[in-house]
C-alpha positions in Angstrom: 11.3 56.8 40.5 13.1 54.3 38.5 15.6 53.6 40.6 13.4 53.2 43.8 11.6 50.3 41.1 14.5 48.9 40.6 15.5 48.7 44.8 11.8 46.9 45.4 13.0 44.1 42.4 16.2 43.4 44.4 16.5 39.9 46.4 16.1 40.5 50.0 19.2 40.6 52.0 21.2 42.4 49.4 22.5 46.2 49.8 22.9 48.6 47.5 26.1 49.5 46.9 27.3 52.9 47.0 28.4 54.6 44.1 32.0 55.4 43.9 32.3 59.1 43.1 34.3 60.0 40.1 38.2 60.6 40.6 39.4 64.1 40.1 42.8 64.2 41.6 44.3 66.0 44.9 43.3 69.0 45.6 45.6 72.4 45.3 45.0 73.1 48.7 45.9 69.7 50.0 49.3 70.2 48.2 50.2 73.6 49.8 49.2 72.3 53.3 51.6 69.7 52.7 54.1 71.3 51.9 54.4 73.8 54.4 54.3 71.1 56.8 57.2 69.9 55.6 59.0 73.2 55.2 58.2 74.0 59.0 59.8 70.3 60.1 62.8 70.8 57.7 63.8 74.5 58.8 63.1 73.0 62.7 65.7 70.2 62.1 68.3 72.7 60.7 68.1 74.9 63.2 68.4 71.7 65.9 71.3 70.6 64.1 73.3 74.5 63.5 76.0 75.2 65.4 76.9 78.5 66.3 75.5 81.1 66.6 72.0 79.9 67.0 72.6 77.0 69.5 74.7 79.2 72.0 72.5 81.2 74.2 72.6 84.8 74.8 74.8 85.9 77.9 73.8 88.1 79.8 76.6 90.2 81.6 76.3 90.2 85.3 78.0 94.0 86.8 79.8 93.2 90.1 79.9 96.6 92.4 83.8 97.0 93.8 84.2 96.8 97.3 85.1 100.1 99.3 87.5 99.3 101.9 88.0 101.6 104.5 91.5 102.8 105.2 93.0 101.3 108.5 95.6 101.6 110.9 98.5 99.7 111.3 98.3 99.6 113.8 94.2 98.0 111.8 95.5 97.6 108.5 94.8 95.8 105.8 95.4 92.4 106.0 98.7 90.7 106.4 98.7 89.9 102.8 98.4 93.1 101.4 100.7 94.5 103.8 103.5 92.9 102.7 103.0 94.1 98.7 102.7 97.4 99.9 106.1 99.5 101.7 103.6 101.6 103.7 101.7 98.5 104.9 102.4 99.4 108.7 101.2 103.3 108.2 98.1 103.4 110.5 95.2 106.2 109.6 95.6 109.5 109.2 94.6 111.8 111.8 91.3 113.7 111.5 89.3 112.8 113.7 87.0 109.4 114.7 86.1 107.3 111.8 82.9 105.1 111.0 84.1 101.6 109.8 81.3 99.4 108.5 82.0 95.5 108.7 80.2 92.6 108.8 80.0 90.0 112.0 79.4 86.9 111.8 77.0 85.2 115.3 76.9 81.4 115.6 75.0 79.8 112.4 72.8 82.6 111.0 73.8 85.2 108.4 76.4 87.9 109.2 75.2 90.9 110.7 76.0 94.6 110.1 78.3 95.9 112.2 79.5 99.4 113.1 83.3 100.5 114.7 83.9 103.6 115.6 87.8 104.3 115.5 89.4 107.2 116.5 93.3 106.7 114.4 94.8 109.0 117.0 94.4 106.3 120.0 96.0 103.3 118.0 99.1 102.4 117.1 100.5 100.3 114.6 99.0 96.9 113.7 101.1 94.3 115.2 100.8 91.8 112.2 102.8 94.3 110.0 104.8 95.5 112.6 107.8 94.7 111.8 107.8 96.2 108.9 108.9 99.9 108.2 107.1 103.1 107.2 108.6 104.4 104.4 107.1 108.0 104.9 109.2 107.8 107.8 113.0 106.9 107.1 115.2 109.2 105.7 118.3 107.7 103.8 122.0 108.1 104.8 125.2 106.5 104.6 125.1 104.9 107.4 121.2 103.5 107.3 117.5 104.6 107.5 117.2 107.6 110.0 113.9 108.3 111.4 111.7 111.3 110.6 108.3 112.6 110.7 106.3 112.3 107.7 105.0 115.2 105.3 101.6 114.8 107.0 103.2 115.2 110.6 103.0 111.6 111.4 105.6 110.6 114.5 107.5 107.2 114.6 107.1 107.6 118.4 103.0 107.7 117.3 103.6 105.1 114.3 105.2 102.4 116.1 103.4 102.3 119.4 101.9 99.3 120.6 98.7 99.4 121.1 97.1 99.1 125.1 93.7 99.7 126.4 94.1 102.9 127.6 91.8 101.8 130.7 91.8 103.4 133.5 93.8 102.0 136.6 97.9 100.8 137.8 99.5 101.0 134.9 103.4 99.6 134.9 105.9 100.2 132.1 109.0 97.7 131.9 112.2 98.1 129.5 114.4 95.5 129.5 118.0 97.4 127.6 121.3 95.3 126.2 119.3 93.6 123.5 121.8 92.5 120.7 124.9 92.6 122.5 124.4 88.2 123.1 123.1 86.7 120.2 121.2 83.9 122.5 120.5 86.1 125.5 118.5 88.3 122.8 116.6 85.7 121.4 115.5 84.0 124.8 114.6 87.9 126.0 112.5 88.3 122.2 110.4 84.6 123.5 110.0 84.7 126.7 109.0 88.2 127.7 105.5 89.1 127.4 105.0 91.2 124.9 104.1 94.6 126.5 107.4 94.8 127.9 109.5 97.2 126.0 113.1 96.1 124.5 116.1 98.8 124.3 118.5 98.0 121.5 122.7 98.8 121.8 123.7 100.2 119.0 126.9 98.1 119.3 125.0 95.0 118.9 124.8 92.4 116.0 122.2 91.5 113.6 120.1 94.6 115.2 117.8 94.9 112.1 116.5 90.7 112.2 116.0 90.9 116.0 114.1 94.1 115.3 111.9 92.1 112.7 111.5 89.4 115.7 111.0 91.7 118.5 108.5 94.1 116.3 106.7 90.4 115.1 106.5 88.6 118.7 104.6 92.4 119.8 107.1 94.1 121.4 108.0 98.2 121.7 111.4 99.1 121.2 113.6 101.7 121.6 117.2 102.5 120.9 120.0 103.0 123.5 122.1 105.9 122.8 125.7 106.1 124.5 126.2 109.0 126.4 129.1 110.4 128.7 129.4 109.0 132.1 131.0 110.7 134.5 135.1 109.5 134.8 135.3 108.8 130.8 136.7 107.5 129.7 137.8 104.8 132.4 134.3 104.5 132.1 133.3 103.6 128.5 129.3 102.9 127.6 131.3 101.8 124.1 132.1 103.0 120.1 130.4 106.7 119.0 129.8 108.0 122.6 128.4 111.6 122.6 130.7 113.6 125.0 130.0 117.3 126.5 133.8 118.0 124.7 132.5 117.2 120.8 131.3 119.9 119.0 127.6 119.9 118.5 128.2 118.6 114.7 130.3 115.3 116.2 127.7 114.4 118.2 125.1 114.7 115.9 126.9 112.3 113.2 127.7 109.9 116.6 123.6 110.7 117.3 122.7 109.8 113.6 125.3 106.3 113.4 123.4 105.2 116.5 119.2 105.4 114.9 120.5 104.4 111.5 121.7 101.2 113.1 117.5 100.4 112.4 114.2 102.0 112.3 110.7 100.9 114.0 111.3 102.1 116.9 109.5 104.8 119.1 112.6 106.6 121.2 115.8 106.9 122.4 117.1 105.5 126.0 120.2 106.8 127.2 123.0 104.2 128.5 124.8 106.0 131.2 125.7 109.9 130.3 125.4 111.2 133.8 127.7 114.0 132.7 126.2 114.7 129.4 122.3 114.8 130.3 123.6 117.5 133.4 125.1 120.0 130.3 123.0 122.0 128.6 124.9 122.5 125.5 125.9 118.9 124.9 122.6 118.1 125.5 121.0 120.8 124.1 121.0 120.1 120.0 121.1 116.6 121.2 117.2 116.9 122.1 116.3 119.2 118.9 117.3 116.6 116.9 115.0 113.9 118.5 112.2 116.6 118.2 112.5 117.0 114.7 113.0 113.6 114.0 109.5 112.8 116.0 110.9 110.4 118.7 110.5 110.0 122.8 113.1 110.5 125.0 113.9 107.6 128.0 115.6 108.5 130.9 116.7 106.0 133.0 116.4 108.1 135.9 119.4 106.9 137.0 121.2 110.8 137.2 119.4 113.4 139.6 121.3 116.3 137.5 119.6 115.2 134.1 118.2 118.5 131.7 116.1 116.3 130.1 112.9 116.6 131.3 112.9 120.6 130.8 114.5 119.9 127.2 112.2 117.2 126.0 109.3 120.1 127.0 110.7 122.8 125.2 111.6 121.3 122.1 108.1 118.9 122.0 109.9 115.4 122.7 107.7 112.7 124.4 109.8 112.4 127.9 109.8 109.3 130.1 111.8 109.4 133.4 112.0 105.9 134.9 111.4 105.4 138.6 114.2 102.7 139.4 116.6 100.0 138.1 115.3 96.8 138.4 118.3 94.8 138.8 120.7 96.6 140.0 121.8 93.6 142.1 121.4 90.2 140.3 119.2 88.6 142.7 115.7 86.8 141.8 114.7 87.7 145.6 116.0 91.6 145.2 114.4 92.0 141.4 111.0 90.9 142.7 111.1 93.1 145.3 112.0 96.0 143.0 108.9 94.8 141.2 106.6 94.5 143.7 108.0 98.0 144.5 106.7 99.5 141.0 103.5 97.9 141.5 103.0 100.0 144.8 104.1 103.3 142.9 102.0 102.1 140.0 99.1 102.3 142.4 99.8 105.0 144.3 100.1 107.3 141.2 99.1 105.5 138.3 101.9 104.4 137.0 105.6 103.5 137.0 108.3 102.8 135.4 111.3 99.8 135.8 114.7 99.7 133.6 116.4 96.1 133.5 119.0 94.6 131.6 118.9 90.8 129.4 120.3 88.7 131.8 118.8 85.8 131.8 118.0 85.7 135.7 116.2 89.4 134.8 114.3 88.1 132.2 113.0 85.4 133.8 111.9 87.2 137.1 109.8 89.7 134.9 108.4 86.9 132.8 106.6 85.4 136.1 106.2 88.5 138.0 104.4 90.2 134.9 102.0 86.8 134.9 100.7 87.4 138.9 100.8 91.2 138.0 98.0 91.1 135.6 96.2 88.8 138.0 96.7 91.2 140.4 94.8 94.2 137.9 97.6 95.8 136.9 98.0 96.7 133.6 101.8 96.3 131.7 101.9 99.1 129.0 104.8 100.1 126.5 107.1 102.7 127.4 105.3 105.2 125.2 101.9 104.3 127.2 103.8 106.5 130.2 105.0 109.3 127.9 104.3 113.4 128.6 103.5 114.0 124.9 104.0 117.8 125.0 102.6 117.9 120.9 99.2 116.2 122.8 99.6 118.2 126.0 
């Protein structure tokens, strides 16, 4: 009560003022909540300011699955880069069958598409970009060079280095042009300007045989070697150095056989350059044809000799056999080749295929360069020599 007299004394317009509360210092709590606010900005700049480890975020390892590549044949191999790091590079797929081979296609801007091709290894032959280079399951070593030979799985160079063809249905012709590597420029102008399905037949005389096999193999090409064989009137008549003759013993012609496929590898046969005499005696010719069974390689007869064993040989001891059905140019004539060509063509379509032997001469290789062009216009098909072959292991 005194203190409300005292308020009723006071002079109007003056307040009371309020009493200031005794001082008794900050407060524990006050302290602690200060501090920790502090300690929570000071820890916060250390860790800002660390270095490692704290500043370095976690990685997190990322597991990247291996591609599975399926194998493929040379003839589909591998790409052209791998082929070349690896000696067997050109080795198309084993046998066994069709195989599934899962890739991916790409169609115009979209993503790529699955894609499924069936390949059966057995109808292809070796992949042309690693042609040219040889199977190393298939050479055996010797003195004179790599001998051809079938692999420990069975594989055939006759089956290894076959170009591949369509295997459609219809005329099929089969060219080989023989003498390559006897003219350095005549062989190069043959290796460019001759499509590429026409087969080339190397002499073993020739020069530089194992680059233009590299060029021939690389431009596409089949090829075969030319063995020299005995004419009939030798030797007035010479088809040149190592001939096999009927009056060698079986062992001579073997080491003449052996000089002549050492002279390079990659090829699918043997074409015989004259031997009239020796193809018509069966025991010259005899271990003559063993030996290109064993060794897994065709046999091309010119068809130039009526008398020949071969084709009865090649049968019995399992050699792919190819009898020609005429000499192209026989008479060097643009006019008379094309007519020997337009000749095969007819056979071609009267029994589904035939087969022309030519030499390099330029005038040759130039009539079959444009007849081959109208030909395939024409729907007939130009296959390699081993397209044409009586395969008595696939018979």
């Amino acid at each position: 009560m005194a203190d409300i007299g005292k308020d009723i004394e006071r002079p109007l317009g003056q307040t009371l003022r309020p009493q200031r509360p005794a001082s008794r210092g900050v407060s524990a709590g006050t302290l602690v909540a200060t501090f920790a606010v502090l300690a929570v900005i000071g820890v916060s700049g250390a860790i800002a300011l660390r270095e490692k480890p704290f500043r370095k975020p976690e990685e997190i390892a990322v597991s990247t699955p291996k591609e599975t590549v399926a194998p493929t044949p040379a003839l589909a191999p591998a790409p052209a880069e791998a082929a070349a790091a690896s000696p067997n590079a050109g080795t198309p797929m084993k046998s066994g069958g069709p195989q599934i081979i899962h890739v991916e296609t790409e169609e115009g801007d979209g993503p790529p598409k699955a894609g499924i091709v069936i390949r059966d290894p057995s109808t292809l032959g070796q992949n042309l970009k690693v042609a040219h280079l040889p199977d190393r399951a298939l050479i055996e070593a010797s003195d004179t060079g790599p001998l051809p030979i079938r692999s420990a799985d069975g594989r055939r160079p006759f089956d290894v280095y076959a170009r591949p063809w369509s295997r459609a249905r219809g005329a099929r012709v089969a060219i080989v042009i023989g003498g390559l590597a006897v003219s350095q420029t005549g062989t190069q102008a043959a290796i460019a300007k001759l499509p590429a399905e026409v087969t080339l037949a190397f002499a073993p005389q020739g020069n530089s045989i194992g680059r233009w096999m590299q060029a021939a193999r690389q431009s596409g090409h089949e090829i075969v070697m030319q063995i020299p064989l005995e004419p009939f009137d030798y030797p007035n008549v010479n088809p040149g150095r190592n001939t096999l003759t009927v009056s060698a013993s079986p062992d001579e012609n073997l080491k003449s056989l052996r000089w002549a496929l050492s002279r390079t590898t990659n090829y699918t046969g043997v074409m015989n350059y004259m031997g009239a005499r020796f193809s018509a005696d069966a025991n010259a010719m005899g271990p003559f044809m063993a030996e290109l069974g064993k060794r897994g390689l065709a046999y091309v007869d010119d068809g130039s000799s009526a008398r020949s064993l071969a084709p009865d040989l090649a049968l019995k001891d399992g050699v792919p056999f190819v009898a020609g059905d005429m000499a192209i140019d026989a008479v060097q004539d643009r006019g008379e080749i094309l007519k020997k060509l337009d000749s095969l063509e007819a056979t071609a379509r009267a029994k589904g295929t035939a087969v022309g032997i030519g030499s390099a001469f330029d005038i040759t290789v130039d009539t079959v360069t444009s007849w081959v062009a109208e030909a395939k216009k024409r729907g007939i098909e130009i296959v390699p020599i081993s397209a044409v072959a009586i395969d008595p292991q696939k018979g």
